[in-house]
N, C-alpha and C positions, 0 to 999 in steps of 0.2 A: 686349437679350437677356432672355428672360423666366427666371421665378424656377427652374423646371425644367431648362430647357435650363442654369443658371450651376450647381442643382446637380448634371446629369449632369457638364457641365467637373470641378469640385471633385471627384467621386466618382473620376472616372479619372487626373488627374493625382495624386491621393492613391497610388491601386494605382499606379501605375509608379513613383513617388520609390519607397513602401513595398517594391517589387519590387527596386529596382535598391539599396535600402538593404540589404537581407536579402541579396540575392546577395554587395554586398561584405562586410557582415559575416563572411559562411562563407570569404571569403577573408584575414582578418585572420590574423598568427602566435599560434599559442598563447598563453595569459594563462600569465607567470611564464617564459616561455623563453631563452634566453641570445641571439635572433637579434632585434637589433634596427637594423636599416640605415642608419635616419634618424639614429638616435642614432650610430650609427660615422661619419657622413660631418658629421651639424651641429655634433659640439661639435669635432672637432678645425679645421671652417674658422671658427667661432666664434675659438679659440684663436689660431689662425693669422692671422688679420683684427686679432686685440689686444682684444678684446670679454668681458672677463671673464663677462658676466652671457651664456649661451649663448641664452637665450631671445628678451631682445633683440636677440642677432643674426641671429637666424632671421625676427622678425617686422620688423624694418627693413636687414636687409640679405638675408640666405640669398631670404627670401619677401618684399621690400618690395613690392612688385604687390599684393599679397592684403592690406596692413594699408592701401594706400592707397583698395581696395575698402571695408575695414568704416570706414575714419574717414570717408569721405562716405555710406553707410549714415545714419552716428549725425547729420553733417549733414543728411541730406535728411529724418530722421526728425523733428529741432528744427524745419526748415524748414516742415513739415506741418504739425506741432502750433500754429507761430504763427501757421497760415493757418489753419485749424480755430477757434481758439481767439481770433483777433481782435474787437476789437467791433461789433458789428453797430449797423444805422442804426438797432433801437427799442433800444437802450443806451445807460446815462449812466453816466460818470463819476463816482464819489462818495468822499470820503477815509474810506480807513480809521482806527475806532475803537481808540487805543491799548487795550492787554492791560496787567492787572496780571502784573508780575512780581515774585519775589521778591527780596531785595538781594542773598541768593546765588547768585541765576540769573546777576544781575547782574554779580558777579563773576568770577563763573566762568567765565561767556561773554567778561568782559572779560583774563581770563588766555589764554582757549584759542585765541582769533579767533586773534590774532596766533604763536600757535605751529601753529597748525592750519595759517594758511598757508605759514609756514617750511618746514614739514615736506614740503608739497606741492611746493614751491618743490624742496628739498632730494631727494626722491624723483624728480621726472621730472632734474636735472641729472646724478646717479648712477645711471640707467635702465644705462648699460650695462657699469656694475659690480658691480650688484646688485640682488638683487629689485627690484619696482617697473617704473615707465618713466612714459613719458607718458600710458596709459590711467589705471592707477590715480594717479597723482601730479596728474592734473586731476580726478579723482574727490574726492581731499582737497583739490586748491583749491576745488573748487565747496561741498562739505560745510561747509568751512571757512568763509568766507562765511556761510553762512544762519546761523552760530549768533549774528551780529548780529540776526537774527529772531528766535531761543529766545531771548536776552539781556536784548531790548529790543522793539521793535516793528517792523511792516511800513515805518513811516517811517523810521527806521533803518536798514535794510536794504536800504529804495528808493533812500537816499543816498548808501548806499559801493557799490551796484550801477549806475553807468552802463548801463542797454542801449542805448543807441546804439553806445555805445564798442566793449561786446562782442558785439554782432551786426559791427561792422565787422572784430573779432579772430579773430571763427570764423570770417568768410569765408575772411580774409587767410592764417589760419595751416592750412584746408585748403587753397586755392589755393599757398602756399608747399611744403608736401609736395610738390602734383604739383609744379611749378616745380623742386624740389630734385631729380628723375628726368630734369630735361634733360640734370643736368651729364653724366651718363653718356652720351646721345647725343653732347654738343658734345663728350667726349674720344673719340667713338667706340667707343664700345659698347656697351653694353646699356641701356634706362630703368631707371631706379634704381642702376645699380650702384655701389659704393662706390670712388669714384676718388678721396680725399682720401686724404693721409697714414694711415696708421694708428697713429701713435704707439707708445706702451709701456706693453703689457698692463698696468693695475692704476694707470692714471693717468685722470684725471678727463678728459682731453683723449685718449680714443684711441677709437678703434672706427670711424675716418674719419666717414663721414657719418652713424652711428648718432647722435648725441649732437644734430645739428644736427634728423633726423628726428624724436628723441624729444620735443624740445622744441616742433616743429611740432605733435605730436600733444597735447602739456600742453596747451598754448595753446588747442589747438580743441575740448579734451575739456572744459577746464573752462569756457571760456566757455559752450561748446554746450549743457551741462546748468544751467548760473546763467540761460541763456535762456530755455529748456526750462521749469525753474522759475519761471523771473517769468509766464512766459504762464500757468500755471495760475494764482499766485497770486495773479496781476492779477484775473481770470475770477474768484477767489472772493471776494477782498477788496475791490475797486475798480468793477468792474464790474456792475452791476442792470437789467433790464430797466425800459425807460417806461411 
């Protein structure tokens, strides 16, 4: 396709999204109105399901189809980047030169590693009693992680990062989501739907398959971005052309 003909394509798919965005926009309710539908029907089955945090139960149970689209999104986005970003045959190998740091970086990184990833840890298992969940809560395990790299150095960092390990996690724990939407076929009814118990609202153990989903999603949110990350920093630090 030559360079004209791709940007007539681009010009016209632009006017129709722009077209078909502006139409529904004029049909949106009023800003500050009392008539809100979503919100009368999500939080009372939120409620009803035992899901204290309503958000999460909209995004793993009310709409889990739609969260199980954007968490292979974010995989097939890492998945790109390591293909992009791999070494090529006039590239070498070379270790990276420690960074001076100072003793307070030093410590500070060595207080916060280990709370950084508690916290992480601690926010996707409470996903569906309160703020948080699995996107953000693997967002602070991945963050968590690198500050062995502000602390210390790329060797440091290259140590307590397996990527084998977590390229094998990302796969596993997006393949595990879909997986987890059979169980609703095998009881006979809908993919995804939440066929576990649902416990007692305001217990660490309730929201049926929210809890099991949100953790699919830690898992693959933070490996996928500690991947994400090693490929650049390989590519800046490690990697030179011959």
């Amino acid at each position: 396709m030559s360079r004209t003909a791709r940007t007539a394509l681009f010009w016209c798919a632009a006017l129709a999204i722009a077209l078909c965005y502006g139409i529904a926009c004029g049909h949106l309710p009023g800003f500050g109105g009392s008539f809100h539908p979503y919100a009368d029907r999500a939080v009372p089955t939120a409620l009803a399901r035992r899901t204290a945090n309503a958000v999460a139960s909209v995004n793993f149970d009310q709409r889990g189809f739609d969260t199980l689209g954007e968490e292979f999104i974010l995989f097939t986005a890492v998945l790109g980047a390591a293909v992009v970003l791999r070494r090529a045959r006039d590239e070498h190998t070379v270790s990276p030169r420690p960074g001076r740091v100072l003793p307070t970086v030093r410590l500070a990184g060595t207080v916060l590693l280990p709370v950084a990833l508690v916290t992480g840890v601690y926010v996707i298992a409470h996903g569906q009693l309160t703020p948080g969940g699995g996107f953000q809560g693997g967002v602070v395990l991945a963050t968590g992680l690198h500050i062995a790299y502000l602390a210390a150095d790329y060797r440091v960092l290259r140590s307590v990062r397996p990527r084998t390990v977590l390229d094998l996690a990302d796969a596993t724990a997006a393949g595990a989501f879909a997986a987890l939407g059979l169980a609703g076929l095998a009881w006979g009814s809908a993919y995804l739907e939440n066929v576990l118990p649902w416990g007692a609202l305001g217990q660490i153990v309730s929201g049926g398959t929210v809890p099991l989903l949100n953790a699919a999603v830690g898992v693959e949110v933070g490996s996928a971005l500690v991947v994400l990350l090693a490929a650049f920093l390989d590519q800046a630090l490690e990697i030179e052309t011959a």
